[in-house]
C-alpha positions as CSV (number, residue, x, y, z in Angstrom):
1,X,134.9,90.6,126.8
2,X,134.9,92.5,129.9
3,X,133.8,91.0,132.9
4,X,132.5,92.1,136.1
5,X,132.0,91.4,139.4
6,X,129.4,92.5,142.1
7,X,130.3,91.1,145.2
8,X,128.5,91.4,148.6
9,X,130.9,92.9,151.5
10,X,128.7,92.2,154.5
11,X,127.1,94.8,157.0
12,X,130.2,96.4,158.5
13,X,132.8,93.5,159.4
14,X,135.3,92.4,157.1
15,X,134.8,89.2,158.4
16,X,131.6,89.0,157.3
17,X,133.8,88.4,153.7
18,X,132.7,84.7,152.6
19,X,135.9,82.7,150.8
20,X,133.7,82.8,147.4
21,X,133.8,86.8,148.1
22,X,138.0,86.8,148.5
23,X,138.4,84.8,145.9
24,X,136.5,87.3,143.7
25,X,138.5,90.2,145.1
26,X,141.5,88.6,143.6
27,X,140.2,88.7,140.2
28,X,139.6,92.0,139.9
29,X,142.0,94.9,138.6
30,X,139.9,98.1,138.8
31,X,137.3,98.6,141.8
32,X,134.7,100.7,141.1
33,X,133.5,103.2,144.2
34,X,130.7,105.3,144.3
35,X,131.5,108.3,147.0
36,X,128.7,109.9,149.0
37,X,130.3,112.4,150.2
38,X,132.4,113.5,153.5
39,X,129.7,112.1,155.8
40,X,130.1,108.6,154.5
41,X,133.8,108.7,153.8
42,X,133.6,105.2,156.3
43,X,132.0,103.5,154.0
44,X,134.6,103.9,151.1
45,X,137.5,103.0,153.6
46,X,136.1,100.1,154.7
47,X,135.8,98.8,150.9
48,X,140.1,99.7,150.4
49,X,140.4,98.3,153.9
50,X,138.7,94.9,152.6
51,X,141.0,95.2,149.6
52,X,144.2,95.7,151.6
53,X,143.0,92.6,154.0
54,X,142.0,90.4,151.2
55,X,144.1,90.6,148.1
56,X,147.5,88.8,147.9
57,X,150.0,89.6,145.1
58,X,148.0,91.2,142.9
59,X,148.0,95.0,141.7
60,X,144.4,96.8,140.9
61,X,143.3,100.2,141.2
62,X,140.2,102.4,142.3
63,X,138.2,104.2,140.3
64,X,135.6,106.8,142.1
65,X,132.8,108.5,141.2
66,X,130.5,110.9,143.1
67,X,127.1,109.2,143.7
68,X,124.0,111.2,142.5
69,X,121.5,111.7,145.1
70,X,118.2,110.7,145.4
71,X,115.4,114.2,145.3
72,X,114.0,113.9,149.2
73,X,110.3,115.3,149.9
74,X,108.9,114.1,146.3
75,X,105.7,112.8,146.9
76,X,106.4,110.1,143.4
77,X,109.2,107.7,145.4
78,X,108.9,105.1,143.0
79,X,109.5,108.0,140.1
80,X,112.7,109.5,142.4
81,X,114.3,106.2,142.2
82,X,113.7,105.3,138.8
83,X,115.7,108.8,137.7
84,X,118.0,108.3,140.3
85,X,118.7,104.3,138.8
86,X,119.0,106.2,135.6
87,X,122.0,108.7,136.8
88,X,123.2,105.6,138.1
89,X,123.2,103.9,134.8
90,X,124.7,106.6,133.1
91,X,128.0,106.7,135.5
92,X,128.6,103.3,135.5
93,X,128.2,102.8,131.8
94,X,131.1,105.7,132.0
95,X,133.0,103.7,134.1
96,X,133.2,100.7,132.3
97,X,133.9,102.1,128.4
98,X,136.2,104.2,130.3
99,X,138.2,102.9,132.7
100,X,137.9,99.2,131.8
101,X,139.7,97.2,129.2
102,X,138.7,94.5,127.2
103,X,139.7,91.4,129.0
104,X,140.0,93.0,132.3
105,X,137.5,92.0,135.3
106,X,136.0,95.2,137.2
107,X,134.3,94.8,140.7
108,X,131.4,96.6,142.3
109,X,131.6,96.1,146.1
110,X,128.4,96.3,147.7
111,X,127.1,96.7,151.0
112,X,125.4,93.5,152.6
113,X,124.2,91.5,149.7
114,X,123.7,92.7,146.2
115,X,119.9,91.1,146.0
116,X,118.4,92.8,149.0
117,X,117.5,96.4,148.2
118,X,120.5,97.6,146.4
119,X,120.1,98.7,143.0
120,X,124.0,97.3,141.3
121,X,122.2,94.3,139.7
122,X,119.0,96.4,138.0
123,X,121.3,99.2,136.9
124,X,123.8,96.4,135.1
125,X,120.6,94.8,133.6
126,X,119.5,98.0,132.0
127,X,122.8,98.8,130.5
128,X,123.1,95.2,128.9
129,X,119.5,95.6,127.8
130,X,120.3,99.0,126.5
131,X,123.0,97.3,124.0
132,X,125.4,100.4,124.3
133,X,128.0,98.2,126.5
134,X,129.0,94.7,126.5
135,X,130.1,92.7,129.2
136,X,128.9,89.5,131.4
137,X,129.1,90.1,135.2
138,X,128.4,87.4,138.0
139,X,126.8,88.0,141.4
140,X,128.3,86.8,144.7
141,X,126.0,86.9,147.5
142,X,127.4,88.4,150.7
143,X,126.1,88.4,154.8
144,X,122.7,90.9,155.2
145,X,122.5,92.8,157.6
146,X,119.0,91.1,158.7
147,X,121.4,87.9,159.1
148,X,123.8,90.0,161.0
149,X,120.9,91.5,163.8
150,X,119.7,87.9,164.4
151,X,123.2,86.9,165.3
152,X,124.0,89.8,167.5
153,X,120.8,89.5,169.1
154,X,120.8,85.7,169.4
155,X,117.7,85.2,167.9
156,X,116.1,83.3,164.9
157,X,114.4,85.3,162.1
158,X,111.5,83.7,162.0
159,X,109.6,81.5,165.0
160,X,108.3,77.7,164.4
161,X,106.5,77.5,161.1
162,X,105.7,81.2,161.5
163,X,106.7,83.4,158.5
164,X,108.7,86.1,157.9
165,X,108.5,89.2,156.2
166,X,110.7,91.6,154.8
167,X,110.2,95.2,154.2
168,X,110.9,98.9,154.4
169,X,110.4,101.5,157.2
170,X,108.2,103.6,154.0
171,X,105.5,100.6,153.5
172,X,105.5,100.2,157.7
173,X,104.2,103.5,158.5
174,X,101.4,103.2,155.4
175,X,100.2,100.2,156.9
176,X,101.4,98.1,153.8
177,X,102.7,94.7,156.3
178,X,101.3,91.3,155.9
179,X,99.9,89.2,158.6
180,X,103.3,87.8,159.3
181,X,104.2,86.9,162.7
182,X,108.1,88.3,162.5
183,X,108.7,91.5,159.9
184,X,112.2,92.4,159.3
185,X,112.3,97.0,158.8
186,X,114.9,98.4,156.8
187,X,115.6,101.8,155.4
188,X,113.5,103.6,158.0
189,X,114.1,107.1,157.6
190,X,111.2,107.9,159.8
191,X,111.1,106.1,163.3
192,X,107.9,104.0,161.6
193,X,107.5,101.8,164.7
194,X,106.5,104.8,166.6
195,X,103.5,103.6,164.5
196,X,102.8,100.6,165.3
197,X,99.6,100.0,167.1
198,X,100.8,97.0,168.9
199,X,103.2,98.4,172.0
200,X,103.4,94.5,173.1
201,X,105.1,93.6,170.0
202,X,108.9,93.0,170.8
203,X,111.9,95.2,168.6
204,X,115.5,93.8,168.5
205,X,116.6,97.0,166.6
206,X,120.6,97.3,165.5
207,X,122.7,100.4,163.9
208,X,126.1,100.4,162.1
209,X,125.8,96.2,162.7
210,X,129.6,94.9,162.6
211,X,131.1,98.2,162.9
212,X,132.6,99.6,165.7
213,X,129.6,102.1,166.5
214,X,127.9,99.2,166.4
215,X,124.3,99.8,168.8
216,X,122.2,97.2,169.6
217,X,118.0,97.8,171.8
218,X,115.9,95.2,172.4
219,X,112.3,95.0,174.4
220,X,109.2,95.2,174.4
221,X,108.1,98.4,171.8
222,X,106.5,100.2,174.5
223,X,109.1,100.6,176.7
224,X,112.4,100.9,174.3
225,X,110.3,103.2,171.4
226,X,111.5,106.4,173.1
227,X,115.2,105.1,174.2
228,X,116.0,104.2,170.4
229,X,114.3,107.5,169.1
230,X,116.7,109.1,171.5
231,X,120.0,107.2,170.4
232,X,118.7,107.2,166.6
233,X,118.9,110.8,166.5
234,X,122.1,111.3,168.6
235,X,124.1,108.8,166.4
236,X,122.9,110.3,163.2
237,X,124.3,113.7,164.4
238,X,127.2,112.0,165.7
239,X,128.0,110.1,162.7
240,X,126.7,112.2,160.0
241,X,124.3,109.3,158.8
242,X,122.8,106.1,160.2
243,X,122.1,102.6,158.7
244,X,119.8,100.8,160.7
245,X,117.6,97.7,160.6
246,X,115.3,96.0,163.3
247,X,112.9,92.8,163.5
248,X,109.3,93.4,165.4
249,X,107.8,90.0,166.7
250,X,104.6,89.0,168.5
251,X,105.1,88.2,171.8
């Protein structure tokens, strides 16, 4: 049987790496990478960088694929992911008839942690369900980069028996947020807390978190909106791309 592994990296660090995560690394003989292009060339060296940290006396290799992209400006999100999952599934079905034996252990390495909006687990799912491809695969869970903003901004998530309340930058600017005192924002493509209501809610907002471009705002929303507009757009020219995450509170 082949086995796989889809193990969670962290948000930029590779200390972030738990020892459940390195211990995983050193079962695995072909890493599967999914490139996205020049821009994000970072991201794949970090992964060999983790490898060349982490394993000890063992040989593997890399396989790499080009990663499909997702069809911007379609009104039917939920339809663009569902045939960009399915691409997905058809290159890493590839992958592992292809370049994986029987017996051998293969390893995804994904960014943050594999459960919070990342799409490894789903896609593995639907080729098992499929019955085309045979294999078992485990999951180990790896630091978020919502964990990582509350460190670097010393704060906790969520206040005293208040809730919390996890969503994206796409269901902030249609209004689609709970009552919850503290809401975690990721994948905002858009600046959504330009539109927010509330300018007396506070933003601890965080880029490239445990990189070394690593960018860190915090204030109250009317006064720092502007300022992280501003550096948003300059690192994303800088950089090529930006991955950022914030937390808006009541005051």
């Amino acid at each position: 049987m082949k086995k796989l592994l889809v193990i969670g990296i962290g948000a930029g660090d590779p200390d972030h790496l738990t020892m459940q995560a390195v211990k995983a690394l050193n079962q695995v003989d072909v890493f599967f990478l999914m490139d996205k292009g020049p821009a994000k060339d970072g991201l794949l060296d970090l992964r060999r960088e983790i490898c060349r940290r982490y394993i000890a006396d063992r040989s593997y290799r890399f396989v790499e694929a080009s990663s499909p992209e997702r069809e911007r400006g379609d009104s039917d999100y939920a339809g663009t992911v569902t045939e960009l999952n399915r691409a997905k599934q058809a290159i890493f079905e590839g992958l592992i008839e292809e370049q994986l034996s029987d017996g051998q252990c293969g390893g995804f390495l994904v960014w943050g942690d594999p459960s919070l909006y990342d799409s490894t687990l789903r896609i593995l799912q639907a080729i098992l369900d499929s019955g085309r491809c045979a294999f078992e695969f485990e999951v180990i869970p790896g630091i978020t980069s919502v964990q990582a903003l509350a460190a670097r901004h010393k704060v906790s998530l969520n206040t005293i028996g208040g809730s919390l309340e996890i969503t994206t930058g796409r269901r902030l600017a249609a209004g689609q947020v709970g009552d919850a005192e503290s809401v975690v924002v990721m994948l905002d493509a858009q600046d959504a807390y330009r539109q927010v209501s509330d300018p007396d809610l506070h933003i601890y907002w965080g880029a490239y978190l445990g990189t070394a471009d690593e960018i860190l705002v915090a204030g109250r929303l009317g006064d720092v909106a502007d300022d992280i507009e501003r550096t948003r757009q300059a690192a994303r020219q800088a950089n090529g791309w930006i991955m950022d995450t914030y937390l808006l509170r009541r005051r």
